[in-house]
N, CA, C and O atoms as a GROMACS GRO file, in nm:
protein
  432
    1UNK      N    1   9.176  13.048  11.327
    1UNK     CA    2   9.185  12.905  11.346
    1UNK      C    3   9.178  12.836  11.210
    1UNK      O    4   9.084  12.857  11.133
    2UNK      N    5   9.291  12.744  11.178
    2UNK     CA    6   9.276  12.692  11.066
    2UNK      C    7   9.222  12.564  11.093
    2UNK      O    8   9.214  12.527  11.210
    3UNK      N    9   9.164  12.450  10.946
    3UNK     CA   10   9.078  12.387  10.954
    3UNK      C   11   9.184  12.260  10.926
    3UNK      O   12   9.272  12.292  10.846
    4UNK      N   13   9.194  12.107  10.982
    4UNK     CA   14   9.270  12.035  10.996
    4UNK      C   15   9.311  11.994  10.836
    4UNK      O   16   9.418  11.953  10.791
    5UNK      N   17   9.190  12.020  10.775
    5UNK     CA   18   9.183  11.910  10.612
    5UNK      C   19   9.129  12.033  10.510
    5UNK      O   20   9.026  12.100  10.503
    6UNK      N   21   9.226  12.027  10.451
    6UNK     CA   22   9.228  12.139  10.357
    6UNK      C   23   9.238  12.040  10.220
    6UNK      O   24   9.293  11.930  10.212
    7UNK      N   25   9.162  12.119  10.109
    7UNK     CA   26   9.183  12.044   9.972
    7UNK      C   27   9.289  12.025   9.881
    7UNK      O   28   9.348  12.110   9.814
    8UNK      N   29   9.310  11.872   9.890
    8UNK     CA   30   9.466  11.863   9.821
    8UNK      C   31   9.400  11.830   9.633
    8UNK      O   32   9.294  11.781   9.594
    9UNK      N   33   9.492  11.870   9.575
    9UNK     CA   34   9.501  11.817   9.421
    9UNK      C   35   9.527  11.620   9.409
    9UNK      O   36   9.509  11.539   9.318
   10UNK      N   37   9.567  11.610   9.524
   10UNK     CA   38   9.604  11.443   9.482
   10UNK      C   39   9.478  11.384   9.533
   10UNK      O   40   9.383  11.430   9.596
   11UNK      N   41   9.516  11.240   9.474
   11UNK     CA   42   9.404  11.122   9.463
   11UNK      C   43   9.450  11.017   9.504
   11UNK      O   44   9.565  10.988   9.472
   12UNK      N   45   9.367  10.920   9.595
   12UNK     CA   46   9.422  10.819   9.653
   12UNK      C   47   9.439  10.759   9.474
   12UNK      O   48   9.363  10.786   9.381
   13UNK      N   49   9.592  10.653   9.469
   13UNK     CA   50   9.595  10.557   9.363
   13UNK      C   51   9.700  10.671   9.298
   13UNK      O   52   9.745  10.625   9.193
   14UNK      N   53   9.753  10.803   9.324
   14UNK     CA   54   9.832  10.866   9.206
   14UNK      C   55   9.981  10.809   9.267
   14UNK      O   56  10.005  10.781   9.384
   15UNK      N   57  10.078  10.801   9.142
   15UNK     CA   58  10.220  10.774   9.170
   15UNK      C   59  10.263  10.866   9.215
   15UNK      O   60  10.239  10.970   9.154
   16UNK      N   61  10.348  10.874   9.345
   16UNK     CA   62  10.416  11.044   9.383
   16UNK      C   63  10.556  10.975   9.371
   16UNK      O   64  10.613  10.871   9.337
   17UNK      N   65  10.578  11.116   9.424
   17UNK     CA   66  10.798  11.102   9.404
   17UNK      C   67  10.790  11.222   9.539
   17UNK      O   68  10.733  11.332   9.530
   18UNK      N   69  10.864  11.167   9.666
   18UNK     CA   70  10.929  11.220   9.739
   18UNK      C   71  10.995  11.359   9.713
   18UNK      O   72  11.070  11.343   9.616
   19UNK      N   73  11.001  11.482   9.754
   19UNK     CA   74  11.042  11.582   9.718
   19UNK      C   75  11.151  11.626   9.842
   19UNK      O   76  11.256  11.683   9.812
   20UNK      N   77  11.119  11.597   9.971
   20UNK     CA   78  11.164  11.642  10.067
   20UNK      C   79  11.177  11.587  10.192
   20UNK      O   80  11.076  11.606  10.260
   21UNK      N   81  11.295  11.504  10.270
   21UNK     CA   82  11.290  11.430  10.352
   21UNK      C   83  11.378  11.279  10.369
   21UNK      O   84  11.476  11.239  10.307
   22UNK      N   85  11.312  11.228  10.459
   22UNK     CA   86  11.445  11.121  10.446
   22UNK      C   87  11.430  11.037  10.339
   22UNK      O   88  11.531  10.986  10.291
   23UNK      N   89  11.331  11.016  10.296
   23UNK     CA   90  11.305  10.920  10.157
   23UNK      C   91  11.305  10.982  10.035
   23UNK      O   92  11.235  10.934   9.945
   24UNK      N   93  11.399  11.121  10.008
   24UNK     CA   94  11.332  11.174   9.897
   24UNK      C   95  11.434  11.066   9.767
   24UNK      O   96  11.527  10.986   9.758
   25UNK      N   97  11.310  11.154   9.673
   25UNK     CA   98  11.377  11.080   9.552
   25UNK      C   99  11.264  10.935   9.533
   25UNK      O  100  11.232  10.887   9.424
   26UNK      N  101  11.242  10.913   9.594
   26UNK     CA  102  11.189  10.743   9.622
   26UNK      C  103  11.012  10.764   9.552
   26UNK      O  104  10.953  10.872   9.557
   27UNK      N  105  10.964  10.661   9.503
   27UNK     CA  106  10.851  10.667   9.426
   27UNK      C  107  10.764  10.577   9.505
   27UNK      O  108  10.820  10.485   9.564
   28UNK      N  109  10.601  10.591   9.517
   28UNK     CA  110  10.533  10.527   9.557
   28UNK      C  111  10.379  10.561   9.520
   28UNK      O  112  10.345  10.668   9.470
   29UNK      N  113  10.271  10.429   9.558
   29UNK     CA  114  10.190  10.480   9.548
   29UNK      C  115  10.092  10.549   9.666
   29UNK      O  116  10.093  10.525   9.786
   30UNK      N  117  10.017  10.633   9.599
   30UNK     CA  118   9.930  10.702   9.705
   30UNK      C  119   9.834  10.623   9.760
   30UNK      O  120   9.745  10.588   9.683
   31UNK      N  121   9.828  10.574   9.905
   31UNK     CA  122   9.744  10.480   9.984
   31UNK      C  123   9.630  10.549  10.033
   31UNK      O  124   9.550  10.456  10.044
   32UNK      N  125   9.584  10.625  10.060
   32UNK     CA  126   9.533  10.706  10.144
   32UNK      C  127   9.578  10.826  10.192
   32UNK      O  128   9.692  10.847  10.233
   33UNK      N  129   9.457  10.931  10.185
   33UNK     CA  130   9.477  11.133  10.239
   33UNK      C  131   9.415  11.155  10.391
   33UNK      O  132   9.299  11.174  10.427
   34UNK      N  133   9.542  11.145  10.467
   34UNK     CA  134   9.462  11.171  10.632
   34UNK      C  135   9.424  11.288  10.630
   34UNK      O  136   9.454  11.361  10.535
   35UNK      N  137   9.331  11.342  10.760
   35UNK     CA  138   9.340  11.470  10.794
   35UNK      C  139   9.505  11.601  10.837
   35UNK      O  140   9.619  11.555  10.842
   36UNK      N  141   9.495  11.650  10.844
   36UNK     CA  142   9.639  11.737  10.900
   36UNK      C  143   9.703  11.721  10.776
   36UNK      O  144   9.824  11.708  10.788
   37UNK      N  145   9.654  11.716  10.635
   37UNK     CA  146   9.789  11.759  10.527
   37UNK      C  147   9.875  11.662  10.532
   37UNK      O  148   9.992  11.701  10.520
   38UNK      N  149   9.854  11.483  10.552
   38UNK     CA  150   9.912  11.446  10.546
   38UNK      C  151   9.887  11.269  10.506
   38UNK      O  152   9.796  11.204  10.556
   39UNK      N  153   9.970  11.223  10.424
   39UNK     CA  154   9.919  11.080  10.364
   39UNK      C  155  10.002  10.946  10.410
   39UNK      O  156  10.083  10.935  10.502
   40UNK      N  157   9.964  10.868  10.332
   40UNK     CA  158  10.030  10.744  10.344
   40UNK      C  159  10.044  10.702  10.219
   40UNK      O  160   9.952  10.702  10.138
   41UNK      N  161  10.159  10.664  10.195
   41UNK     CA  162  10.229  10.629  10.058
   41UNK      C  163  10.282  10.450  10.048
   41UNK      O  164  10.349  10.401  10.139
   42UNK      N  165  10.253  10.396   9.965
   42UNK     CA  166  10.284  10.242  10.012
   42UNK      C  167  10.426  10.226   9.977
   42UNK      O  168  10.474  10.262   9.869
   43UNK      N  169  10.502  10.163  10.088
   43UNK     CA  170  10.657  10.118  10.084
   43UNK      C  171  10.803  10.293  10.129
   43UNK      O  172  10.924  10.311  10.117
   44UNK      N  173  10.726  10.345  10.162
   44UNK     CA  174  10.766  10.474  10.196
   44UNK      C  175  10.733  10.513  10.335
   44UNK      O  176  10.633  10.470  10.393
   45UNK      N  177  10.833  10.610  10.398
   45UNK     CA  178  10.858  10.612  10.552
   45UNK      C  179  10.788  10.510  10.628
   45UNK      O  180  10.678  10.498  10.682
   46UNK      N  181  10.931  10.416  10.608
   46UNK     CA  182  10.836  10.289  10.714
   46UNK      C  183  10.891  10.331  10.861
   46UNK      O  184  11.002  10.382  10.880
   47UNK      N  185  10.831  10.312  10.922
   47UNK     CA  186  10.859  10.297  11.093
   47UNK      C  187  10.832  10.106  11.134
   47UNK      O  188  10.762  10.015  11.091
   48UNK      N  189  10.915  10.122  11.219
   48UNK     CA  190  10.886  10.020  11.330
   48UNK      C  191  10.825   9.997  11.461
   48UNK      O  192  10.879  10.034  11.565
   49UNK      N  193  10.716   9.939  11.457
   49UNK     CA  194  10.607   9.957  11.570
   49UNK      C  195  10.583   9.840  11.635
   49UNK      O  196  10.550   9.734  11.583
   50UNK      N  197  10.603   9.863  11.753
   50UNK     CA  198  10.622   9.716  11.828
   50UNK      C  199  10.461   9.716  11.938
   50UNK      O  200  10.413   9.785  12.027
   51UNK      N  201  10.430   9.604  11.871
   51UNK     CA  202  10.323   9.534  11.870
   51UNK      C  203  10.315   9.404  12.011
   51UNK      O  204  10.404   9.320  12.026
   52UNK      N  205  10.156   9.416  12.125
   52UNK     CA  206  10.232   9.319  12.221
   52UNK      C  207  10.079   9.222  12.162
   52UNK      O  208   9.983   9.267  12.100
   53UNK      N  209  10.103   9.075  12.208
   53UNK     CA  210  10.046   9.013  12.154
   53UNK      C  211   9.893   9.008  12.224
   53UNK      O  212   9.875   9.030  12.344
   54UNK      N  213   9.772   8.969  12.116
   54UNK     CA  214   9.647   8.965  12.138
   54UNK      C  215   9.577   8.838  12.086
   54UNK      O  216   9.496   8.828  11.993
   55UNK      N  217   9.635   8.726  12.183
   55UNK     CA  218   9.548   8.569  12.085
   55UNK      C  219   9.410   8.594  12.119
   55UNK      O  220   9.349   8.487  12.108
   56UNK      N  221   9.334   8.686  12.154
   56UNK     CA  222   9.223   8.677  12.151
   56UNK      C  223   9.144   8.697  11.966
   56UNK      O  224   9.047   8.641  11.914
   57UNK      N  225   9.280   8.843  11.892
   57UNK     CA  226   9.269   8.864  11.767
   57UNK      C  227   9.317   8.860  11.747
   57UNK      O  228   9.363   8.961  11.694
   58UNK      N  229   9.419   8.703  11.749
   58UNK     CA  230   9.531   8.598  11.659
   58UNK      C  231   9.638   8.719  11.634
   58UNK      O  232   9.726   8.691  11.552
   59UNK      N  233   9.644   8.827  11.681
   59UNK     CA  234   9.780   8.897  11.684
   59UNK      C  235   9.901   8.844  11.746
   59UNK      O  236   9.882   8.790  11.855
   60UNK      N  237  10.024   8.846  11.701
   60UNK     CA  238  10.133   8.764  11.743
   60UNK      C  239  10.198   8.889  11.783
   60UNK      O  240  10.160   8.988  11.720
   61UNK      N  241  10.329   8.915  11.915
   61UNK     CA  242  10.354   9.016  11.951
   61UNK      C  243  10.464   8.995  11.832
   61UNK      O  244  10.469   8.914  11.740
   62UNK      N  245  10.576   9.130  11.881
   62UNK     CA  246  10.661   9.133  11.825
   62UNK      C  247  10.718   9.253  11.717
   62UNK      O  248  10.617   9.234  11.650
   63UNK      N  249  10.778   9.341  11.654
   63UNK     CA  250  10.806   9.418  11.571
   63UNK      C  251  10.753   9.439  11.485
   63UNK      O  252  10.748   9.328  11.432
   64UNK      N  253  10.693   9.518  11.408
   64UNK     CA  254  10.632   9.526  11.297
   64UNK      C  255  10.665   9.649  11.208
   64UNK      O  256  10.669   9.765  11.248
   65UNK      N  257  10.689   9.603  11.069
   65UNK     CA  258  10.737   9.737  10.988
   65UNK      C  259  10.634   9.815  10.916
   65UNK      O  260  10.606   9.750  10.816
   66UNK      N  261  10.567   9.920  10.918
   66UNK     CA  262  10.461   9.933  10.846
   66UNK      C  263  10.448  10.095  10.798
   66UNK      O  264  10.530  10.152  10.870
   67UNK      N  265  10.394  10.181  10.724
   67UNK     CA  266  10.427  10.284  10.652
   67UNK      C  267  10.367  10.410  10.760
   67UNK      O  268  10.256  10.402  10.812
   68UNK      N  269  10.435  10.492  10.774
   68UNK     CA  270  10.375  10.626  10.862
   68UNK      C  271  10.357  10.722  10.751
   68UNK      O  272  10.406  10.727  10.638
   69UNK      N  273  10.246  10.820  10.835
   69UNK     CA  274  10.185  10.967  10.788
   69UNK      C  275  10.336  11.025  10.680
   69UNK      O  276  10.448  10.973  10.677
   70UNK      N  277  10.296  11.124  10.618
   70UNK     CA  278  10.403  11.202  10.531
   70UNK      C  279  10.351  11.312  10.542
   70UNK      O  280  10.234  11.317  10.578
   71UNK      N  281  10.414  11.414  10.517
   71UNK     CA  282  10.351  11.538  10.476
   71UNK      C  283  10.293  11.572  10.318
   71UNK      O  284  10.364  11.547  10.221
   72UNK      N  285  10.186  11.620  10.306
   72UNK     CA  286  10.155  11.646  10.167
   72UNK      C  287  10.276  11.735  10.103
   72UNK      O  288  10.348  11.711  10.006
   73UNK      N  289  10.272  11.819  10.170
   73UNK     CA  290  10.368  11.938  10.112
   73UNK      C  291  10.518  11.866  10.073
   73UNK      O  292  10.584  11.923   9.987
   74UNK      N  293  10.580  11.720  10.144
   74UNK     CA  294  10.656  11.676  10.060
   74UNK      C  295  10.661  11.574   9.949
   74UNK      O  296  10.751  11.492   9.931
   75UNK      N  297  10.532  11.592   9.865
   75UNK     CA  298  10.521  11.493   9.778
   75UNK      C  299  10.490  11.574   9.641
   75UNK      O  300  10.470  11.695   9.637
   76UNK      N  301  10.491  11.486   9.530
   76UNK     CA  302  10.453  11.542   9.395
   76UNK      C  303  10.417  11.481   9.331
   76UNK      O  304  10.458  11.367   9.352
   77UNK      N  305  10.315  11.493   9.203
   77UNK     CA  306  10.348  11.378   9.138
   77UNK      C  307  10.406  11.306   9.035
   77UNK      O  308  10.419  11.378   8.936
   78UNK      N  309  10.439  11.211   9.020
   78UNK     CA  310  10.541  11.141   8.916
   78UNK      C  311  10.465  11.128   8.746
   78UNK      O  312  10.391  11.048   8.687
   79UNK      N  313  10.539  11.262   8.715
   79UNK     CA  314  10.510  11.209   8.558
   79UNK      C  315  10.600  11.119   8.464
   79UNK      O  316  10.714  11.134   8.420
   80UNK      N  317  10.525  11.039   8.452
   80UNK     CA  318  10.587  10.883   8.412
   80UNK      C  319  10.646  10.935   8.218
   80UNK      O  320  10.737  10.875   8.160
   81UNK      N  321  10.558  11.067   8.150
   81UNK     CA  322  10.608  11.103   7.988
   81UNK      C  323  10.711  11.156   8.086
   81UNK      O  324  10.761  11.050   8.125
   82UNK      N  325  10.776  11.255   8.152
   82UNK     CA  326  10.878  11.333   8.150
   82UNK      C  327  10.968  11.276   8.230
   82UNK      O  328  11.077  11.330   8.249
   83UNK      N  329  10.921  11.112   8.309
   83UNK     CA  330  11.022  11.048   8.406
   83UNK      C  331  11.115  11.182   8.506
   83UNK      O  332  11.235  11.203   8.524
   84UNK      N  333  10.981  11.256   8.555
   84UNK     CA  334  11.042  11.362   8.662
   84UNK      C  335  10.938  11.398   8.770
   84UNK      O  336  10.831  11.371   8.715
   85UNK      N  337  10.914  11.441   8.886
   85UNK     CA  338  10.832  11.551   8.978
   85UNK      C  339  10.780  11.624   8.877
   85UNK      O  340  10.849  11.663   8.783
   86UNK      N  341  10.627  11.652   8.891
   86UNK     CA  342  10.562  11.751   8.833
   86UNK      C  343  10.460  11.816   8.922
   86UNK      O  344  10.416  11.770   9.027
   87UNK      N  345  10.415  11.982   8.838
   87UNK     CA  346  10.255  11.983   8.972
   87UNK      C  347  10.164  11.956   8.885
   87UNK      O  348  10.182  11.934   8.765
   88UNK      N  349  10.030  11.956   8.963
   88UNK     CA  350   9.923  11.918   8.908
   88UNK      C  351   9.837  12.050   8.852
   88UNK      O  352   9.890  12.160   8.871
   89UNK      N  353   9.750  12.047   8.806
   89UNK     CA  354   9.711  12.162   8.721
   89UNK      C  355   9.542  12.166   8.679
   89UNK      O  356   9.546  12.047   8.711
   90UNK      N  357   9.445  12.182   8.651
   90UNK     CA  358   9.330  12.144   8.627
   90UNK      C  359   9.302  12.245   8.453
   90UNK      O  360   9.374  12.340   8.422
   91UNK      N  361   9.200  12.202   8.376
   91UNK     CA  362   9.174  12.178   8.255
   91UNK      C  363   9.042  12.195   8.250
   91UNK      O  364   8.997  12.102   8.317
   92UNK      N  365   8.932  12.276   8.201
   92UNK     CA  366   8.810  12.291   8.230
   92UNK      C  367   8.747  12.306   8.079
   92UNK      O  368   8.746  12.418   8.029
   93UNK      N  369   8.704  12.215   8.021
   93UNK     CA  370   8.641  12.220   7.892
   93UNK      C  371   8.469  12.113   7.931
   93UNK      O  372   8.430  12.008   7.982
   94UNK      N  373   8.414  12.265   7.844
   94UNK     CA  374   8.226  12.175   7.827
   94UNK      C  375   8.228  12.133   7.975
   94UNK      O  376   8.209  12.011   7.979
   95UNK      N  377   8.241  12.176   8.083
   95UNK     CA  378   8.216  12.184   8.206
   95UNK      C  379   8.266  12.068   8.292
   95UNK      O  380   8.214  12.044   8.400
   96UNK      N  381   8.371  11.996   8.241
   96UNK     CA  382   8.400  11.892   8.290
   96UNK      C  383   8.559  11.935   8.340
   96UNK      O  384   8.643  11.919   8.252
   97UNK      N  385   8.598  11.976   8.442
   97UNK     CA  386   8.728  11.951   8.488
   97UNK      C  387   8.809  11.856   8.498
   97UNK      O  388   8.755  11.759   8.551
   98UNK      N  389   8.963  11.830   8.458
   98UNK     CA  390   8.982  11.709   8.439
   98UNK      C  391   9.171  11.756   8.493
   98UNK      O  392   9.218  11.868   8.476
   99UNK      N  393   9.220  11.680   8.533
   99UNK     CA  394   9.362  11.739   8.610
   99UNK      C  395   9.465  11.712   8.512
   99UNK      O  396   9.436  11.632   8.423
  100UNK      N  397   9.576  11.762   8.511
  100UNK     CA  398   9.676  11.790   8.394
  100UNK      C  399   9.762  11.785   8.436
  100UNK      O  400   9.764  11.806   8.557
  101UNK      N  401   9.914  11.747   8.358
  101UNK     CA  402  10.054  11.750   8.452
  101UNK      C  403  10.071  11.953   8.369
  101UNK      O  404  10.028  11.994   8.261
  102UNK      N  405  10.159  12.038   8.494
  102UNK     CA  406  10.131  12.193   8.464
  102UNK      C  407  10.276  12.165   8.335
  102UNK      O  408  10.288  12.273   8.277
  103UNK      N  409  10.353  12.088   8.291
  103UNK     CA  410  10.488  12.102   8.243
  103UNK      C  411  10.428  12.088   8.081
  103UNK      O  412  10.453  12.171   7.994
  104UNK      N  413  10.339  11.958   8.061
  104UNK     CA  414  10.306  11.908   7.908
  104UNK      C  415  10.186  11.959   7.876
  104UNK      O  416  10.153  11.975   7.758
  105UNK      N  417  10.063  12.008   8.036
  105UNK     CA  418   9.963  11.964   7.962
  105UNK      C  419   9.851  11.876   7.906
  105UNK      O  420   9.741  11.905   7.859
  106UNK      N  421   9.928  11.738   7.931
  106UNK     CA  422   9.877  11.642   7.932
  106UNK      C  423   9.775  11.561   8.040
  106UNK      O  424   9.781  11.579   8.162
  107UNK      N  425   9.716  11.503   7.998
  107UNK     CA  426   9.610  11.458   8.160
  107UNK      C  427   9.645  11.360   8.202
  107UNK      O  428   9.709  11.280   8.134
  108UNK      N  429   9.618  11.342   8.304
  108UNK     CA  430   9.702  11.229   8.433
  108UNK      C  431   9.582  11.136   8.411
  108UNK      O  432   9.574  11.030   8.473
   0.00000   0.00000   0.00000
């Protein structure tokens, strides 16, 4: 039996780049890491969710466009020196781990 939330390398707030799917190619930021391996990216796989109205909590019915789950496994993140997809990598000096793009080296 596997466990729903497994440890990802990303951080809510990192820039990703789409790798795989209907939005690939497309850049965003990281909103939030659900359980099941999977996030929310702001302005990326939007869905349309139709909403019925609640004036009790000033909700108005009607359509609403708003961002769905992704899969981790199709994201990466955007290294902004190499303007490309990169992976992430970790760096362990004087006991402080610190994450790295794996291409430069450099820390994110």
């Amino acid at each position: 039996m596997s466990s729903l939330h497994t440890k990802t390398k990303f951080i809510s707030g990192d820039e990703v780049v789409v790798i795989a799917g209907k939005d690939l190619g497309k850049r965003g930021t990281l909103q939030k890491i659900l359980k099941g391996n999977k996030a929310i990216v702001t302005g990326l796989n939007l869905v349309k969710k139709h909403t019925k109205p609640n004036p009790q909590m000033g909700i108005t019915g009607g359509i609403v466009e708003q961002e769905a789950a992704i899969a981790i496994s199709n994201l990466a993140i955007w290294n902004p020196k190499k303007k490309k997809a990169d992976r992430i990598g970790y760096e362990i000096k004087d006991d402080v781990k610190t994450r790295i793009f794996k291409s430069d080296n450099s820390k994110i």
